[in-house]
C-alpha positions in Angstrom: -8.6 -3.5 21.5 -7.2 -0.4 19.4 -4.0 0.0 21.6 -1.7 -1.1 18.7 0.9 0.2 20.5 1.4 -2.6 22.3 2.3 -5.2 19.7 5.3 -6.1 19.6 5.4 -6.7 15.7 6.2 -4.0 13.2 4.3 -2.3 10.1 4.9 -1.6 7.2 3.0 1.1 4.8 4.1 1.5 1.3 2.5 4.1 -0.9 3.2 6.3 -3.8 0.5 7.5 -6.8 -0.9 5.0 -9.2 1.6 3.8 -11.8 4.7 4.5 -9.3 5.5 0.9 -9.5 4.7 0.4 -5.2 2.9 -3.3 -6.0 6.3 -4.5 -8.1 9.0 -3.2 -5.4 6.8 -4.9 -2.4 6.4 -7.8 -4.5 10.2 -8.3 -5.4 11.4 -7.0 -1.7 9.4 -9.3 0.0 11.0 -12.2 -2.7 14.4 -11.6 -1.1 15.3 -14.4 1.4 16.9 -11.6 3.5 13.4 -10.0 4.2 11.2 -11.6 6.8 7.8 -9.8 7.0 4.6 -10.7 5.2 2.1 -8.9 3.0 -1.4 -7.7 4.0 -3.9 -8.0 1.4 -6.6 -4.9 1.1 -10.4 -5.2 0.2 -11.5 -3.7 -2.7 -14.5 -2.6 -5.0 -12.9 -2.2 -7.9 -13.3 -4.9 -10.5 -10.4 -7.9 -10.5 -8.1 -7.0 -13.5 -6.7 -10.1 -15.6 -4.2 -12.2 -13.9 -5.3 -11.3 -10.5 -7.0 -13.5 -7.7 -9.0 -13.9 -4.9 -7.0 -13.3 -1.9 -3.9 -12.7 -3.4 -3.6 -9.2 -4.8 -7.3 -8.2 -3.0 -10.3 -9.7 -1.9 -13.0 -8.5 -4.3 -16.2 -7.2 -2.7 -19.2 -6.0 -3.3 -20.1 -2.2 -2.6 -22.9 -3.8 0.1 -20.3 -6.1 1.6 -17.5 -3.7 1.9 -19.9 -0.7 3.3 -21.0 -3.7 5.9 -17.8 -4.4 7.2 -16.4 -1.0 6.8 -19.4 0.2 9.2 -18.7 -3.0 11.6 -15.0 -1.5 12.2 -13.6 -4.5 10.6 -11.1 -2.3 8.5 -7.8 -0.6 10.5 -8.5 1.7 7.0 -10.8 2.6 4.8 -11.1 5.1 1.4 -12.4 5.4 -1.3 -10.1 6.0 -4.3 -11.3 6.6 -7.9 -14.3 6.1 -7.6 -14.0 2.4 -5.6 -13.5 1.4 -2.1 -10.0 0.3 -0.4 -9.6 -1.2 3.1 -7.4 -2.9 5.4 -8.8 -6.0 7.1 -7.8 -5.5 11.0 -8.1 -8.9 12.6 -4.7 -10.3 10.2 -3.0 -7.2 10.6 -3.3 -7.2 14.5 -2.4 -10.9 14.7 0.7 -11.1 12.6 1.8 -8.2 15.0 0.7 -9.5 18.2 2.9 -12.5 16.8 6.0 -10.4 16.4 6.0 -10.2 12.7 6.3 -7.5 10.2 3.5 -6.9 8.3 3.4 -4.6 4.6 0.5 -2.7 3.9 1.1 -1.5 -0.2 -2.3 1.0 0.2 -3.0 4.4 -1.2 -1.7 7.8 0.4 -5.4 8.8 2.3 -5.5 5.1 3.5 -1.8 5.7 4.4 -2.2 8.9 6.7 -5.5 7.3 8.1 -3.2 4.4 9.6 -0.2 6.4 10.9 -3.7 8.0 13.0 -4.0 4.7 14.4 -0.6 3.0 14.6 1.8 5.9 15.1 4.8 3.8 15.2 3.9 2.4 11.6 6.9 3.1 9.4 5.7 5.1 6.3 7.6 4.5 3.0 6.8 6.5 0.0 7.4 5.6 -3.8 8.2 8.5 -5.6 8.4 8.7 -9.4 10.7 10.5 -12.0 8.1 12.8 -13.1 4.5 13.1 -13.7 5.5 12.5 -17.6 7.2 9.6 -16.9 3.8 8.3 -14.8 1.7 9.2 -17.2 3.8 6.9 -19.7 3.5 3.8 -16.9 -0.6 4.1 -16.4 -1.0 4.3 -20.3 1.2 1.1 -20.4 -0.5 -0.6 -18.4 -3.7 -0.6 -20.9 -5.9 -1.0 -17.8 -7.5 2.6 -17.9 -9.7 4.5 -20.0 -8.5 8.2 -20.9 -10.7 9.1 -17.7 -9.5 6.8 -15.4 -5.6 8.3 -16.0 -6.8 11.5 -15.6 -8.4 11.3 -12.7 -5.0 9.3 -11.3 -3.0 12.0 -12.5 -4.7 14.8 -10.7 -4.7 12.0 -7.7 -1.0 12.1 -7.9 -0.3 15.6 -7.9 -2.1 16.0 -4.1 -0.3 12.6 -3.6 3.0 13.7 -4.5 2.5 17.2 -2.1 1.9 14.4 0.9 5.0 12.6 0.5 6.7 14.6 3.1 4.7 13.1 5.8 6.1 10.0 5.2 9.2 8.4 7.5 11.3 7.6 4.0 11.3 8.5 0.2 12.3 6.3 -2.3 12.6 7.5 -6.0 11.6 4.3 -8.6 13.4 5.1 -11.6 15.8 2.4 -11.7 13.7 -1.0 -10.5 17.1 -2.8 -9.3 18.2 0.3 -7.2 14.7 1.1 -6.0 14.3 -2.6 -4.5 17.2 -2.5 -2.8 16.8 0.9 -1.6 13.4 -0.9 0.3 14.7 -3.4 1.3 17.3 -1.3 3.3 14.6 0.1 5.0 12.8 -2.9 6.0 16.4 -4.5 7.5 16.6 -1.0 9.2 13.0 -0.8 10.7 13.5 -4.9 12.1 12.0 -7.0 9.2 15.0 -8.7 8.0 17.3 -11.8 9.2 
């Protein structure tokens, strides 16, 4: 059961530090009609932020629930990340590729390296930003976090930003156009394009 080797699909992992902009290039790649691969959507702890739902960006869950099925094996990854939990559900991952198709993961770096464990022939894709200054700028635009909460993901990103060598490709998001294309080269080159 955790031979993933053996599927014939292909996946996917996007990641980059909080405020690199990694949920808007997935999003807009996988828009494009020339990209054929799907999205896998994490479990999380962290509260739902306004405009997001159920299923679509995350399933919400509660610290009990997550720890339950985290401890069952029901996640290919787990972390937790500032202060809340992250994971990949498994069972949707492993059917789209038993099925052939491509499947995107858009997690964190630790959740990241704890799948290329797993699934060694996982395509790693990091997001890389400008400069810290410049994500700093994005996280207090978003008017999500509190003065803490930024902190804590700047000092996130710097280890972040030291792993990016690890990953299969780099791509810098300063321009959004040129950054969306530049990932969805990679998914035509890695099989998940038609």
């Amino acid at each position: 059961m955790d031979d993933w080797s053996i599927l014939p699909g292909r996946l996917i992992v996007v990641s980059g530090p909080s405020g690199s902009g990694k949920s808007t290039l997935v999003r807009l790649a996988l828009e494009r009609p020339e990209v054929r691969a799907r999205l896998s959507v994490s479990a999380t702890t962290r509260a739902m932020r306004p405009g997001e739902h159920e299923g679509r960006e995350y399933y919400f869950l509660s610290r009990e629930s997550f720890e339950t099925q985290r401890d069952l094996g029901h996640f290919l990854e787990s972390a937790e990340v500032h202060g809340n939990f992250y994971g990949t559900p498994a069972g949707p991952v492993r059917s789209a590729l038993a099925e052939g198709q491509c499947v995107m993961l858009e997690i964190d770096v630790q959740g990241a390296l704890l799948v290329r464990e797993k699934v060694p022939s996982a395509v790693l894709i990091f997001v890389q930003v400008p400069s810290l200054e410049e994500l700093e700028a994005r996280l207090r635009a978003r008017k999500t976090d509190s003065e803490a909460t930024i902190a804590r993901r700047l000092t996130n990103a710097r280890w972040e930003l030291d792993q990016a060598g690890l990953y299969d490709h780099q791509l810098m998001n300063r321009e959004l156009d040129q950054a969306v294309d530049d990932l969805v080269s990679h998914l035509i080159r890695h099989g998940c394009g038609g």
